[in-house]
N, C-alpha and C positions, 0 to 999 in steps of 0.2 A: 971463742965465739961459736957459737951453737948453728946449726944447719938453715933453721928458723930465721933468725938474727942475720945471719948472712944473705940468704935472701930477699929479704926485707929491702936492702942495704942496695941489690944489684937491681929490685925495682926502682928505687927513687934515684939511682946514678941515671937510670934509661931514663925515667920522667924530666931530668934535668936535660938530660943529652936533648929530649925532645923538643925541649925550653931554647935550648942554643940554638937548634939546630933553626927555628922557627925567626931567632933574633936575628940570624945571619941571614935567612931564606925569604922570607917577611911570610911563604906559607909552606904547608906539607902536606903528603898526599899518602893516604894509609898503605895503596902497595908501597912506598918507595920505601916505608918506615918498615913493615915486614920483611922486605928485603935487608936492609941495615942492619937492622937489629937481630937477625932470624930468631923473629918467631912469630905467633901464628896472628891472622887479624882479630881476632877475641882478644889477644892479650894487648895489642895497641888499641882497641878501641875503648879498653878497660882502664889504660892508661891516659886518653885523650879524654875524658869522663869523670877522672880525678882531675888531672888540671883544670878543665871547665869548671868543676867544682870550688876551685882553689881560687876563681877566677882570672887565673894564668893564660891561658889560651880559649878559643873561640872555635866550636865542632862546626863544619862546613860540609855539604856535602862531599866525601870522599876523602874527607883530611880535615884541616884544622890551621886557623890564623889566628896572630895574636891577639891576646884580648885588647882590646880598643881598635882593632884595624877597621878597615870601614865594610861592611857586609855588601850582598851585590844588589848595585842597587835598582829600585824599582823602576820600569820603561817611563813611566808618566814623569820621572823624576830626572832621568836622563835627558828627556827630551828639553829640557830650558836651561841644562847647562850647557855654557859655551855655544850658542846657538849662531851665531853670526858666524863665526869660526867654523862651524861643521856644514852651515850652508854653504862657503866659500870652496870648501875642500871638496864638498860633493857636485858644484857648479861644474869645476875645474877636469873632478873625475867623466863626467859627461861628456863635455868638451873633447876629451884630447883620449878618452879609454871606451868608450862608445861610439859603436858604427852599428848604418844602415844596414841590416840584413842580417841580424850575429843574432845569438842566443847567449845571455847571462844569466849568473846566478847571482841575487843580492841576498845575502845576509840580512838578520834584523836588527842590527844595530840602530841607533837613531842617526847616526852621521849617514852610512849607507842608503837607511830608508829617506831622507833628504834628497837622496840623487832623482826620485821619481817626481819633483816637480819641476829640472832640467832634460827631462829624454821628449826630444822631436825629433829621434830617430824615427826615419822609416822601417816597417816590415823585422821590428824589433820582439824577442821574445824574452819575458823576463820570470826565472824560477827562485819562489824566494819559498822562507818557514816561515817568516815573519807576517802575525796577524795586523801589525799596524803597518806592512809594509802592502800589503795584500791591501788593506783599506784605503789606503793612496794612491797606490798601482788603478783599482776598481774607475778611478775619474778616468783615467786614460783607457780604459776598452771603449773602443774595439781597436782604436790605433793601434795597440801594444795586447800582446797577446799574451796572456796571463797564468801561468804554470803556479800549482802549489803539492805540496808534499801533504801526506795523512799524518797522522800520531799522537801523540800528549802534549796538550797545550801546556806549559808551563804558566804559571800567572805570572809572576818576579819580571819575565821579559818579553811574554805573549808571545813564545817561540814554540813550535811544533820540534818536539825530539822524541828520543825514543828509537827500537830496532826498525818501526814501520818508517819511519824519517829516515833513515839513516840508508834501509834500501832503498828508497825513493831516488834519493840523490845516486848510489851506486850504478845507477842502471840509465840516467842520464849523459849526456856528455855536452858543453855547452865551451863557449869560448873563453869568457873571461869569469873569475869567480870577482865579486865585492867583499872586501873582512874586514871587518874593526875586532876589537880586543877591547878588554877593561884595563892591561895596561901593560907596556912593555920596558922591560932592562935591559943595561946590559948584558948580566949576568944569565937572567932566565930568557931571554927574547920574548914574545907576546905571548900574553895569559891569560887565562879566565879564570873565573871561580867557582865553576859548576861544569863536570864533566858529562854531564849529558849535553851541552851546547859546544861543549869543546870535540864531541865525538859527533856531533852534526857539522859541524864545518868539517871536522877532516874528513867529513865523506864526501861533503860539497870542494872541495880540495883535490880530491883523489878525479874527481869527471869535469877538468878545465885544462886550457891548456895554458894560463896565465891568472896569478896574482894579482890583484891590486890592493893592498891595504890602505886604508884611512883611521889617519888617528891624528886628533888636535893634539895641541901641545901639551896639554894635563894630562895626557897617558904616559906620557915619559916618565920612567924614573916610578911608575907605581908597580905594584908587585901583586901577585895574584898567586891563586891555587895551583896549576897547572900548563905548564906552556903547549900551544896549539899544534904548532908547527915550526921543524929548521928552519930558521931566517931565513938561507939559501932560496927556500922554493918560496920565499915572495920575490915577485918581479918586479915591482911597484911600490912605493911608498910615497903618497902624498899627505902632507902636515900643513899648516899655517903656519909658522914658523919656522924662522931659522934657527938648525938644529949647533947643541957644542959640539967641538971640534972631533971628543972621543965616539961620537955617536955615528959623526957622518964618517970617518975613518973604519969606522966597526961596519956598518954598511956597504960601503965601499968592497970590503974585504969579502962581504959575503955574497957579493955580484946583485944587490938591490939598488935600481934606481929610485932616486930622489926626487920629488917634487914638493915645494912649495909653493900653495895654492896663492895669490896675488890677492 
């Protein structure tokens, strides 16, 4: 076998490897792939580019999901699913994770951005990126006093990201953070599929002194580009459902309380 022929050969085992690696993962993230494999991000990106081609897998920002998985999807389009269930969750979150005189940061999720038609909190301040969450917060000034960060709007989820976002939050410090996810495993714990929002919460993550995630039951069990943060450091998890046995035991383990919203 010739030098040529052999190469050739050690390409498409990697493109295969990548194949697997994506069936077992449901996604992949181009440093994780140049670390694996050592070599350089040209030659994975060159590789994720033929699959696409093949239509095997699906380029994402910073990586790549299988072809047919679901892309991320649009805020206009998140916002009617599961709607009764994320207002429940975000009622619940007000309730019992919101107090008089504190400073939070909500995310823009659409379950999250739901909590701003339950705060009658007093002498409340609330720091969000999110433009639909900004446009809902707006009904409540002057009660509530209304923080936003600078940067690139993203369209996909009308979040402000980006390095000018990301110091925004650094230089902050507030009490409770709000996080939703697109979706959480076992395996991976909570994901997203765009690492510019994932590198906006973990800066909104780094200036809190508590967690609280919210995610309905359809986040379970979905898989995503990149996980946000160690379970561990959420303190909070409220769902609409009751969760199976291996999930609340996985929990458990990782020092996250439970709530499901009534």
């Amino acid at each position: 076998m010739d030098k040529t022929t052999r190469h050739a050969l050690l390409v498409e085992q990697r493109r295969q490897e990548i194949v697997d690696l994506l069936q077992a993962k449901g996604s992949v993230n181009t440093e994780d792939l140049c670390e694996y494999f050592k070599v350089s991000q040209m030659t994975i990106w060159r590789d994720l580019k033929v699959l696409e081609d093949r239509e095997m897998i699906k380029r994402v920002h910073g990586g790549a999901l299988l072809a047919g998985q679901m892309d991320e999807p649009v805020y206009t389009r998140k916002q009617s699913v599961n709607r009764a269930a994320k207002e429940r969750i975000a009622r619940y979150a007000c309730q019992h994770y919101v107090h008089d005189n504190q400073i939070i940061i909500m995310e823009a999720g659409t379950t999250v951005m739901a909590m701003c038609r339950y705060l009658t909190q007093r002498n409340l301040t609330v720091i969000t990126n999110g433009l639909g969450t900004l446009n809902e917060l707006s009904q409540r000034v002057p009660q509530v006093q209304v923080l936003s960060c600078g940067g690139m709007l993203r369209d996909v989820g009308l979040t402000f990201v980006g390095p000018q976002a990301e110091q925004f939050f650094h230089n902050v410090r507030a009490h409770t953070l709000f996080l939703s996810a697109t979706g959480i495993t076992l395996a991976d714990g909570i994901c997203d599929p765009n690492l510019l929002e994932i590198q906006i919460k973990q800066s909104m993550a780094a200036s809190v002194q508590q967690i609280v995630l919210l995610l309905d039951r359809f986040k379970f069990g979905v898989h995503s580009l990149k996980n946000i943060l160690p379970m561990h450091k959420i303190d909070v998890l409220i769902t609409d459902e009751t969760l199976p046995d291996d999930y609340r035991a996985w929990l458990e383990r990782e020092g996250v309380t439970l709530k499901i919203a009534p």
